[in-house]
C-alpha positions in Angstrom: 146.9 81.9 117.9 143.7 80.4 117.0 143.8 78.1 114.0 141.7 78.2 111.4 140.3 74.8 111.6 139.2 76.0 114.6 136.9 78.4 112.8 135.3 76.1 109.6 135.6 72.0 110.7 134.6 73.1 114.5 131.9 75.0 113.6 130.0 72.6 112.4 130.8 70.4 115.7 129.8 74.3 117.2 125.8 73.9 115.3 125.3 70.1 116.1 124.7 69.0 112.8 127.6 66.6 112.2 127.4 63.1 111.1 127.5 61.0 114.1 125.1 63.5 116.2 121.4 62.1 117.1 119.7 65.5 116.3 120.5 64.3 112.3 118.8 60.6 113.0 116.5 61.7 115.0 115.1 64.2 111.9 115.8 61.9 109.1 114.1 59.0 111.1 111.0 61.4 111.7 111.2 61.5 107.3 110.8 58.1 107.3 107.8 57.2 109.6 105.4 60.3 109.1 103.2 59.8 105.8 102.6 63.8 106.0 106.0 65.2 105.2 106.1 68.7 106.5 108.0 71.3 104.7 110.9 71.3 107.4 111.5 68.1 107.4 111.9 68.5 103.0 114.0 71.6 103.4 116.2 69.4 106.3 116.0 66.5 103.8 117.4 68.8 100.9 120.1 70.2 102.8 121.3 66.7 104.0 121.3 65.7 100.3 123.6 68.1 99.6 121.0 70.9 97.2 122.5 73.9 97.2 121.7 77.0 100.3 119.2 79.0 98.7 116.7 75.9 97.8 117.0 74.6 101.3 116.3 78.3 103.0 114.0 79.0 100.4 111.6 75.9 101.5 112.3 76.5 105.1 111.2 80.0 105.0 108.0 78.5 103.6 107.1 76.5 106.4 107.4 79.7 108.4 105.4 81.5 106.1 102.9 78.0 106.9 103.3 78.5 110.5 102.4 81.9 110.6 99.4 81.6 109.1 98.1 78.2 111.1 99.1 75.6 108.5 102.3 74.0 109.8 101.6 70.5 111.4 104.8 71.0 113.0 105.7 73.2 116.0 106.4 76.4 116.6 110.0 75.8 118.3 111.3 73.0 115.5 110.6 75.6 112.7 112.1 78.3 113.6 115.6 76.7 115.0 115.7 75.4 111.8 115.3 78.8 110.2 117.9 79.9 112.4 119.9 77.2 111.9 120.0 77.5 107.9 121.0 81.0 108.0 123.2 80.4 110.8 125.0 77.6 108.2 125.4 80.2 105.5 127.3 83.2 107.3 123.7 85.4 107.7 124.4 85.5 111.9 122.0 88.4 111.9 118.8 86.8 111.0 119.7 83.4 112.5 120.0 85.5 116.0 116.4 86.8 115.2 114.9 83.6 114.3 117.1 81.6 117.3 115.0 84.6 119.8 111.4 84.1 118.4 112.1 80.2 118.9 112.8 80.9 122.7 110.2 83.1 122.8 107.5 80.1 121.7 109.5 78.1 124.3 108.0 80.0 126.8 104.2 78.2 125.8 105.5 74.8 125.4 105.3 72.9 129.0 108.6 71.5 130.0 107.5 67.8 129.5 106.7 68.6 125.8 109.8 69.4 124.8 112.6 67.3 122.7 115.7 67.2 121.5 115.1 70.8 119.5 115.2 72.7 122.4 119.1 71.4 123.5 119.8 71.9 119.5 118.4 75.5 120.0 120.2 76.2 122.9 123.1 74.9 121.0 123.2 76.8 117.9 122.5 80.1 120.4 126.0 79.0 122.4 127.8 78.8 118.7 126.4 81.7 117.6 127.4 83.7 120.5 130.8 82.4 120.5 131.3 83.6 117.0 130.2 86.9 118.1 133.0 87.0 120.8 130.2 86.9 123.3 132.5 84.2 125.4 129.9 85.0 128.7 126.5 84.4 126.9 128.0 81.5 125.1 128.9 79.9 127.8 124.9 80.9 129.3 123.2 79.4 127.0 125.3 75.9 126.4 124.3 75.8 130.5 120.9 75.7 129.6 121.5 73.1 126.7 123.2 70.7 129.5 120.3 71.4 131.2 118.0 69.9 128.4 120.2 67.5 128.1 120.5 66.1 131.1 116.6 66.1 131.5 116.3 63.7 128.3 118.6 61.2 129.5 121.9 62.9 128.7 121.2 62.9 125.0 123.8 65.2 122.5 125.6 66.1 125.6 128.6 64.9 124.1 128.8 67.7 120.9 127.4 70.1 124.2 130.9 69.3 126.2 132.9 69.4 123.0 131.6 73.1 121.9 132.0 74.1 126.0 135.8 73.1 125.4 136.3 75.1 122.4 134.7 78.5 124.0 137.2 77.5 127.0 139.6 77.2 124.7 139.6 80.7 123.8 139.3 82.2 127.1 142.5 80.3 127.9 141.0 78.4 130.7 143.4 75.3 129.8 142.3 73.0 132.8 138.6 73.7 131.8 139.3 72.5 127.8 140.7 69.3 129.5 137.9 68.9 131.8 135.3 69.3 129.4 136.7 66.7 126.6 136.6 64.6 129.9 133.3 65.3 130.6 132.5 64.6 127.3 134.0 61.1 126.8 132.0 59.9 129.8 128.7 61.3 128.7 129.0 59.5 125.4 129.8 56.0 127.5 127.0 57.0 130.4 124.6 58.6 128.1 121.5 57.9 125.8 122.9 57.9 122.5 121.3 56.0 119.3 124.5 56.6 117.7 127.8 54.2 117.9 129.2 54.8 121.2 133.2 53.5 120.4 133.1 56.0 116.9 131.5 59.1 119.8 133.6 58.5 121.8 136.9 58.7 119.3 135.5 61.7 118.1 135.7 63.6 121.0 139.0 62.7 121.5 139.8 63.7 118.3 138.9 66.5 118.9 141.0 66.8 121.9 143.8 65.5 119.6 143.4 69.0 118.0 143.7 71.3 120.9 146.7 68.9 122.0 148.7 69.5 118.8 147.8 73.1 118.7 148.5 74.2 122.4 151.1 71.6 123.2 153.4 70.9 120.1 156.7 70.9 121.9 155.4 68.4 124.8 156.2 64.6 123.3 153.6 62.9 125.4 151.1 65.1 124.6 151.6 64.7 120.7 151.8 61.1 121.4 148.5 61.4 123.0 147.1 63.3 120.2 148.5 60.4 117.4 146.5 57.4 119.5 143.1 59.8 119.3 143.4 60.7 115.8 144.6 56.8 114.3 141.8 55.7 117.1 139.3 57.9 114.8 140.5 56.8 111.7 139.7 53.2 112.3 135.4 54.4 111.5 134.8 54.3 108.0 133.5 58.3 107.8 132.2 60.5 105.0 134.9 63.0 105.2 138.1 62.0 107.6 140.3 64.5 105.4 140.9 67.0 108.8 141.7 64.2 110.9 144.2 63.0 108.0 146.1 66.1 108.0 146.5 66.6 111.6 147.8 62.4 112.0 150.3 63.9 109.5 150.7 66.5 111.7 151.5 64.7 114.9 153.6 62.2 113.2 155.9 64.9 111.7 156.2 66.3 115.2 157.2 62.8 116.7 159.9 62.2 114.3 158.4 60.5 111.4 158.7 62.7 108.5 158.5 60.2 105.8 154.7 58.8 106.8 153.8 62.4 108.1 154.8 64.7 104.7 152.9 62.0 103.0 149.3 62.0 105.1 149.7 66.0 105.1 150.1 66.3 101.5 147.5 63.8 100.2 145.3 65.4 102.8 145.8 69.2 101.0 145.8 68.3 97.8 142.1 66.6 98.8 141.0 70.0 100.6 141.8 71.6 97.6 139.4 69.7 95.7 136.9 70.4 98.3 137.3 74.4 97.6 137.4 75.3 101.5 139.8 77.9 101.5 139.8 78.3 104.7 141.0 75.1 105.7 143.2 74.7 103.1 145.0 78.1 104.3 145.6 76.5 107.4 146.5 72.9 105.9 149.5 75.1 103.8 150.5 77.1 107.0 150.6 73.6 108.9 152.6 72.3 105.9 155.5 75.1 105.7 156.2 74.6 109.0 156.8 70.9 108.6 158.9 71.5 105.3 160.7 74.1 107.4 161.5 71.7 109.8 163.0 69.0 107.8 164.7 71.4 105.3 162.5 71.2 103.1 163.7 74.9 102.0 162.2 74.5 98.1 159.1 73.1 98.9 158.2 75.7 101.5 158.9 78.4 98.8 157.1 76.8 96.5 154.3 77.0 99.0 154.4 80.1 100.1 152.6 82.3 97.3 149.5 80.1 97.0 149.2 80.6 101.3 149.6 84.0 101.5 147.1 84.6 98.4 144.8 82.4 100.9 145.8 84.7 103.7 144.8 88.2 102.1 141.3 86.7 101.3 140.6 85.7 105.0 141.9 89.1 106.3 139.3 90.4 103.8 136.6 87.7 105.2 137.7 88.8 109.3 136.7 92.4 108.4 133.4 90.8 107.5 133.2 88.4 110.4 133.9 91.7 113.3 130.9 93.6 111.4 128.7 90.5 111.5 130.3 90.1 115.6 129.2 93.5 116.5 125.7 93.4 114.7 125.0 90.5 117.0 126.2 92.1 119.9 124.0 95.1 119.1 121.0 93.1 118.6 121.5 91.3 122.3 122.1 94.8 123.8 119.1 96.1 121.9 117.0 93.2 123.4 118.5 93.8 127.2 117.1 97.0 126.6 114.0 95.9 125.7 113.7 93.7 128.8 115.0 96.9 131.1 112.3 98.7 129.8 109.8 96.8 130.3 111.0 96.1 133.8 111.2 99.7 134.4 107.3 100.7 134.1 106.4 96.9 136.0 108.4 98.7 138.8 106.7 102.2 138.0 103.8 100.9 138.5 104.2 98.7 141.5 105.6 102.3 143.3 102.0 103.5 142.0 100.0 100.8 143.1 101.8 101.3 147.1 101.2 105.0 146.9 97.5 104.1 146.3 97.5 101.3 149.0 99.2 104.0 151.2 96.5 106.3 150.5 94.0 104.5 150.9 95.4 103.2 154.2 95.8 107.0 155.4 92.4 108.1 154.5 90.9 104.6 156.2 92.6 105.9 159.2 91.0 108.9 159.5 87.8 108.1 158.3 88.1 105.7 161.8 88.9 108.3 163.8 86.2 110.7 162.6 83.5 108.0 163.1 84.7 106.9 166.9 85.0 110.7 167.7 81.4 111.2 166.5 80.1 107.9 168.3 81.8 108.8 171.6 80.2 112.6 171.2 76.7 110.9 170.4 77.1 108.5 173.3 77.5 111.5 175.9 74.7 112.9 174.2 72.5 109.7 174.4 73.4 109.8 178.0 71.9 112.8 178.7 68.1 111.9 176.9 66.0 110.9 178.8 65.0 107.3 179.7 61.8 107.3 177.3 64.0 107.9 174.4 66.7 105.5 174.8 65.0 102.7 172.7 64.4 105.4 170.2 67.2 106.2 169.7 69.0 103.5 169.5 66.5 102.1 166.5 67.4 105.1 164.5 71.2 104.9 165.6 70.5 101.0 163.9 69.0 102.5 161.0 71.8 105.1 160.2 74.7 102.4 160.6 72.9 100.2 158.4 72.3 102.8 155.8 76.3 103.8 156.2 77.1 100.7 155.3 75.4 100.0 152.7 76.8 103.3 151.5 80.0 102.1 152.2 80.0 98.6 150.6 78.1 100.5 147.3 81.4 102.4 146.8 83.8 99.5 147.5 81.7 97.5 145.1 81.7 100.7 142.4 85.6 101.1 142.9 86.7 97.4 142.9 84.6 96.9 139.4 86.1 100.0 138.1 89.9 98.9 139.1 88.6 95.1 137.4 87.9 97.0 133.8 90.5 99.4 133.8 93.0 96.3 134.9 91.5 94.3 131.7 91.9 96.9 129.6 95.2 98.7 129.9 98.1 97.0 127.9 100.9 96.6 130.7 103.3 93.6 131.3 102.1 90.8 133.2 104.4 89.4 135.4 103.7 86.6 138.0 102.3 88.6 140.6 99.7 91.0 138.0 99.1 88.0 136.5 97.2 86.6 139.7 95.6 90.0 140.3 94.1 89.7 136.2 93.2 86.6 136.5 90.9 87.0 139.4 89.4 90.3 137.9 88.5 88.7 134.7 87.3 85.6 136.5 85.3 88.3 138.5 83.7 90.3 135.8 83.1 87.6 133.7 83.0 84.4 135.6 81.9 81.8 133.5 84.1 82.2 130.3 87.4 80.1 131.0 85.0 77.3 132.8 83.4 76.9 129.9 86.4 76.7 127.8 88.4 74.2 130.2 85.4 72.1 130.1 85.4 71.9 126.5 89.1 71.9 126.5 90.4 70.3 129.3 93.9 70.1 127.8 95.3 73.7 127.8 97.7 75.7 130.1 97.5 78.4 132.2 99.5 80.3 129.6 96.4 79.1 127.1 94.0 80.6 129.4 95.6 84.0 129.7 95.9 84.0 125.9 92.3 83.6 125.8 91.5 85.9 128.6 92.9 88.3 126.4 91.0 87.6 123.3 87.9 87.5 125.3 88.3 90.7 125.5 89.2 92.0 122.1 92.7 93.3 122.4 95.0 93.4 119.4 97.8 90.9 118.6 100.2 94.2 119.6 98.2 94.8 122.8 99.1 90.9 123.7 101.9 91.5 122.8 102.7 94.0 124.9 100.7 92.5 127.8 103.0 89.1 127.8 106.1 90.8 126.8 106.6 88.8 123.8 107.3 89.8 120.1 104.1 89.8 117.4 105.0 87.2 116.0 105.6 85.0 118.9 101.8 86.3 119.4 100.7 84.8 115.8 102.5 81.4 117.1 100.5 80.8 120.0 97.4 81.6 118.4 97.8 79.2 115.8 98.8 76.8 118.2 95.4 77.1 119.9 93.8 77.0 117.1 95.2 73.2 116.8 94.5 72.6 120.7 90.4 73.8 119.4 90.7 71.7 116.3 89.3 74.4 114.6 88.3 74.5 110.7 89.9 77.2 108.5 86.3 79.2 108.1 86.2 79.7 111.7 88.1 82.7 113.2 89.9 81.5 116.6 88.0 85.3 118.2 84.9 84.5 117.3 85.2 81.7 118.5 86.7 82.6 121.9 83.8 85.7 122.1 81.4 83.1 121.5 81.3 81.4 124.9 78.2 82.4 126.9 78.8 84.7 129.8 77.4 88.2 130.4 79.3 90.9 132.4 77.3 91.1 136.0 76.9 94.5 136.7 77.5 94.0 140.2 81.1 91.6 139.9 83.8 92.4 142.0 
């Protein structure tokens, strides 16, 4: 059975935003050395301080208010997570999956180089929040793409990454995988880039391995000896809140032998719990303590116990009803999205089949358009045979003429029906994956072919994604319409703009379109 510490003190091992983690010193040195103090960093300021939930979320929603409409001098990926991440914090799983989304979304527009330690925290609080949800599989998906990250910055974090891998391990029952991935995550904190102390990392993941080891293996002496090293290892760092590691050295001490030392830690322990008002914790802190009374004899104590736990235990029964409403309204949001992407993936492969059929058409009717002409050639040359001698060069000046003037016919229409496919490709919202995206990009270049040279010589700096973005605001389609054509949410849509409007240094009075429609170029009538 899964303990309840497993639930509250992991959890916030699970989000990355404990103590001895870089992601906090990495933010709260940012607070220090920029003069212009964005609205995130406040809100992350205010709930390191300790202010209650609804200040921090309320200045954090903002900044996303700020970002949304072009304000926010920080980016698009940071503020969001952090949305995510505060409702995430609070128990509100639903909109910190929505936020968490829009965040990978902006990901998509941020080149690989660009990005920081926000992106393995993002991946991060994605994995927890999954593994809430019971969604073991896309857990376990997403903390692959966070070692990923990780791995690419230097190894940073990849420590909390192994330790939250473990725990979702853990609870598939995958016992050799727990052990390997506490390994895993002792050598990344002693092979890794870390600002952080490496001896106090290090001891915490083992403590945290002390906790599976008392949990799984309570009846094996050398792993509850293991278990008591870790956790008196740990205790040696002078840490804001060692209370959980306390309890469970009390813990491991009964089960060796010592009751005297052990009652004593795991008492002193719950009565500071208590004071904390973590029910939760302390629910599992009297449960832990029973047993140990039970097994010294300790018959009185346990009944004194007993009421003041199972009062604990009808309120958590009360708060798992809550948690398996809150697990499937996650899971229907991520099946909602898959469906999303099906869809979309459906009419990209409708319209391939349509584009073949045309090809296939046009192939067939090619064909016998060939045939007809090399029929009618070989019937004029018998009849050219038969002229006379005088009207050989006459005729073959006029043959001359007539296959001139076909051609020209010919390449008229072809010119007529590529400009034709050009517009109607520009102007029909559909999905543009990597192959349509070549095929747009060569019939915008082709109708109007000056546009994005201009731009890149202006603005030598942006990305291919850029371009396309301003492709498409070239030529005046709606923020749904992009939406639609990059397969990315509206508001992802607002994000980028505002992001080009930073990349353009533009001024508040000046509209990013106008600006965009302002390039000179003129559509040539005859553009393929």
């Amino acid at each position: 059975m899964k303990t309840l510490r497993l639930t509250t003190f992991i959890f916030a091992i699970a989000i990355m935003v404990c103590s001895c983690s870089d992601h906090d010193k990495d933010r709260e040195s940012k607070l220090k050395t920029d003069s212009r103090e964005s609205l995130t960093d406040k809100a992350w300021k205010l709930r390191n301080d300790g202010a209650p939930s609804d200040q921090y979320i309320n200045l954090q929603k903002s900044a996303v208010a700020q970002l949304r409409r072009g304000e926010s001098v920080d980016d698009a990926v940071k503020v969001l997570e952090q949305m995510g991440l505060f409702y995430q914090i609070v128990g509100d799983y639903t909109n910190a999956l929505l936020y968490y989304q829009e965040a990978v979304d902006s990901l998509a527009y941020l080149p690989t180089k660009n990005r920081n330690e926000g992106t393995i925290q993002l991946y991060g609080d994605l994995s927890s929040l999954y593994r809430l949800a019971g969604m073991q599989k896309e857990a376990l998906a997403y903390s692959d793409s966070a070692l990923v990250e990780s791995r690419r910055q230097g190894g940073v974090m990849s420590s909390d990454i192994y330790v939250m891998r473990a725990i979702i391990f853990g609870e598939m029952g995958e016992r050799d995988s727990v052990s390997h991935c506490y390994d895993l995550g002792v050598n990344a904190v002693r092979n890794g880039r870390t600002n952080a102390n490496k001896e106090y990392l290090e001891s915490y993941v083992n403590a945290e391995r002390a906790y599976y080891l008392l949990e799984t293996y309570p009846d094996r002496p050398d792993s509850v000896d293991r278990a008591v090293k870790f956790l008196r290892r740990t205790l040696e760092f002078d840490n804001a809140d060692n209370t959980p590691y306390i309890l469970s050295l009390g813990e491991g001490l009964c089960l060796q032998g010592n009751f005297k030392e052990g009652m004593q830690m795991m008492e002193e322990a719950t009565e500071e719990i208590a004071d904390q008002g973590d029910f939760e914790v302390l629910a599992y802190a009297y449960r832990e303590l029973m047993q140990q009374y039970e097994r010294a004899g300790m018959g009185s104590k346990m009944l004194y116990l007993y009421p003041k736990y199972q009062e604990m235990q009808d309120s958590l029964h009360d708060m798992k009803k809550a948690d398996y409403i809150i697990g499937a309204s996650i899971r229907y949001e991520t099946e909602k999205k898959n469906m999303e992407i099906d869809m979309l993936a459906n009419k990209l492969s409708l319209k391939k089949v349509q584009v073949r059929s045309a090809i296939l058409v046009s192939v067939l009717i090619a064909i016998i358009l060939v045939g007809v002409i090399i029929l009618i050639r070989k019937r004029y040359m018998q009849e050219r045979r038969r002229r006379k001698e005088a009207q050989l060069q006459r005729d073959a000046l006029q043959k001359s003429h007539d296959d001139n003037l076909k051609r020209t016919q010919v390449l008229e229409q072809d010119l007529s029906l590529k400009r034709n496919n050009n517009n109607e490709l520009l102007a029909t919202p559909q999905l543009i994956t990597n192959e349509l995206q070549g095929k747009f990009c060569r019939a915008f270049d082709a109708l109007y072919p000056d546009v994005i040279s201009s731009i890149k010589k202006r603005h030598p700096d942006i990305t291919p994604n850029d371009e396309l973005v301003c492709m498409l605001i070239y030529l005046k389609h709606t923020s749904d319409e992009i939406a639609t054509f990059l397969g990315i949410s509206r508001q992802s849509v607002n994000t980028t703009r505002y992001r080009l409007r930073r990349k353009f240094r533009l001024e508040e009075n000046i509209k990013l379109d106008s600006y965009i429609q302002a390039f000179p170029n003129v559509p040539k009538e005859d553009s393929i």
